[in-house]
C-alpha positions in Angstrom: 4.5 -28.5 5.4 5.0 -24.7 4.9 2.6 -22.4 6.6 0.1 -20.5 4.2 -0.7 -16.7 5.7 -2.3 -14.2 4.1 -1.4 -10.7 4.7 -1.3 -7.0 3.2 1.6 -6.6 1.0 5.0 -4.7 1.9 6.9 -2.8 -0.3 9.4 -5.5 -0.7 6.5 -8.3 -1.9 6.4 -5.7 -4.8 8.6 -7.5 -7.3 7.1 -10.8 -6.7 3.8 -9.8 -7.0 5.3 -8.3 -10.4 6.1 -11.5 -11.1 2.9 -13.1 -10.5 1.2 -10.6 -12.7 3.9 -11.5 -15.5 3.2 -14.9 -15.3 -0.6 -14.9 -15.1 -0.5 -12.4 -18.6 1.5 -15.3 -20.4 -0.4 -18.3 -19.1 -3.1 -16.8 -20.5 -1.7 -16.2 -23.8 -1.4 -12.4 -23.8 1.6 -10.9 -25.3 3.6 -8.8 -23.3 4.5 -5.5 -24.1 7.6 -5.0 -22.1 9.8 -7.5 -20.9 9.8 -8.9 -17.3 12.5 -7.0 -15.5 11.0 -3.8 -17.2 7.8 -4.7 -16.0 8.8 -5.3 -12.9 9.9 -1.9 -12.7 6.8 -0.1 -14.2 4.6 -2.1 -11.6 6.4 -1.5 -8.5 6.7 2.0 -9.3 2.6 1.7 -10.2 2.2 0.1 -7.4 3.8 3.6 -5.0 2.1 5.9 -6.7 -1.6 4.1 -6.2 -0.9 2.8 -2.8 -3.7 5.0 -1.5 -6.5 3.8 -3.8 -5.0 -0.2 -4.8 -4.4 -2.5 -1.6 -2.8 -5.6 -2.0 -2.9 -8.6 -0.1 -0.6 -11.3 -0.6 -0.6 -15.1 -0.4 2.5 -16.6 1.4 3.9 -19.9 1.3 6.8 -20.4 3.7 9.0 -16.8 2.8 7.5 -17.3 -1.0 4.4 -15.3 -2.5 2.1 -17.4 -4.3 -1.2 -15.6 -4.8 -2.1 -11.7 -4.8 -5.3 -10.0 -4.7 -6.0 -6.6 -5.4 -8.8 -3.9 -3.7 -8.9 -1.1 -5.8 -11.1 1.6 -3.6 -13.1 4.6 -5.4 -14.8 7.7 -3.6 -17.7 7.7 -4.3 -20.2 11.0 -4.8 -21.2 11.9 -1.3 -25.2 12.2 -0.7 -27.6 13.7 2.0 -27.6 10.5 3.8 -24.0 9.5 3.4 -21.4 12.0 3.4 -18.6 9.8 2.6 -18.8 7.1 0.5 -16.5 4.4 -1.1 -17.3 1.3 -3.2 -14.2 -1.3 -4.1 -13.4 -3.5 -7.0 -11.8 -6.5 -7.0 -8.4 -6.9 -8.8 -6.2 -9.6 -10.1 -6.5 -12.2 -8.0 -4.4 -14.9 -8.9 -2.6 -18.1 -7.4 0.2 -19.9 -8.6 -0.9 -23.4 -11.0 0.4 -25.5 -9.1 -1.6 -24.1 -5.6 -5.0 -23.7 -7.5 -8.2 -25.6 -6.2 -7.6 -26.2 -2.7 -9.4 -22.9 -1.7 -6.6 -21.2 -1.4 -8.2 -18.4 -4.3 -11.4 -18.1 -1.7 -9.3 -17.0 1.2 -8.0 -14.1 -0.6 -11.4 -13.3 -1.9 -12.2 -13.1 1.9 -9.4 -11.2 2.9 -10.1 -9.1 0.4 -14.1 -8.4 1.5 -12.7 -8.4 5.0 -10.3 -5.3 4.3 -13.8 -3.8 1.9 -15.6 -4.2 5.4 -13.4 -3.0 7.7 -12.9 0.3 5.0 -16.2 0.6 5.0 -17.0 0.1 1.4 -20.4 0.0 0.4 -19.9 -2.7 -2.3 -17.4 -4.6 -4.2 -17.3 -5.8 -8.0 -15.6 -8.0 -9.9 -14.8 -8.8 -13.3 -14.0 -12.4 -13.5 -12.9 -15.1 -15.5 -15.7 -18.2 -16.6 -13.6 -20.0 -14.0 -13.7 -18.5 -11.3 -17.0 -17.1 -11.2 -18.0 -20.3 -9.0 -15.5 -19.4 -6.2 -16.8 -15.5 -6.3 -20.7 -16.9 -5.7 -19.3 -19.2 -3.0 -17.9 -16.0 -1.5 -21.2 -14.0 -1.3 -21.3 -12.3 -5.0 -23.7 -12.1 -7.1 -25.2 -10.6 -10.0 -27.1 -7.4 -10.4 -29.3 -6.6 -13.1 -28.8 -2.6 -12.4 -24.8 -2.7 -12.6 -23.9 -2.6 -15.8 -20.7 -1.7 -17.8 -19.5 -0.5 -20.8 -16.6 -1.4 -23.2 -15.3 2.1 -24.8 -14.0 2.4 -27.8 
């Protein structure tokens, strides 16, 4: 059986994460609007220019990625009591069909509120499928009455 790690992703996990990101849009019915090796290109370029505010983590199978996860990290306006502040979001986290529902989505929820800790991030959101709103909760989300959002036109 191949080992599963989870670990920050390298420059050269880039494309396959790409990939990934391809392949989630049209499993979800979404149509593209570039094709896949252009994509690949826009989001790997993406990907080095926001390096500094986007971390990914990446979930390995043997050599092969099968899951990503994204921490998108905002400043946040400093205050009297806290002169540097950050708060995180949750990105894109997605594992491969046929890896889904042995927990392997939670780990990388974890990683990813491991890395928000260790940053020192005062919070973390996420905007989540019906689906997986169950394996957010399990992971210590939850809702908040006073964060709101939205939709502009």
């Amino acid at each position: 059986m191949d080992t599963i790690t989870i670990r920050p992703a390298r420059p050269d996990d880039l494309p396959a994460v790409a990939r990934l990101r391809w392949q989630w849009i049209v499993e979800n019915g979404t149509d593209p609007v570039a094709g896949p090796q252009e994509f690949v290109r826009h989001f790997v370029d993406w990907a080095g220019r926001n390096a500094a505010s986007h971390r990914c983590v990446v979930l390995v199978r043997g050599a092969e990625v099968i899951g990503m996860a994204w921490l998108a990290v905002v400043q946040r306006v400093p205050t009297p009591g806290a002169l540097q502040r950050a708060s995180g979001d949750l990105q894109c986290v997605y594992v491969v069909p046929e890896a889904r529902d042995g927990g392997l989505g939670g780990r990388l929820i974890r990683a990813v509120l491991d890395g928000a800790k260790e940053l020192g991030l005062e919070r973390v959101t996420v905007h989540s499928s019906p689906r997986a709103i169950p394996a957010y909760l399990r992971n210590g989300f939850e809702g908040s009455p006073r964060l709101l959002h939205a939709r502009v036109p």
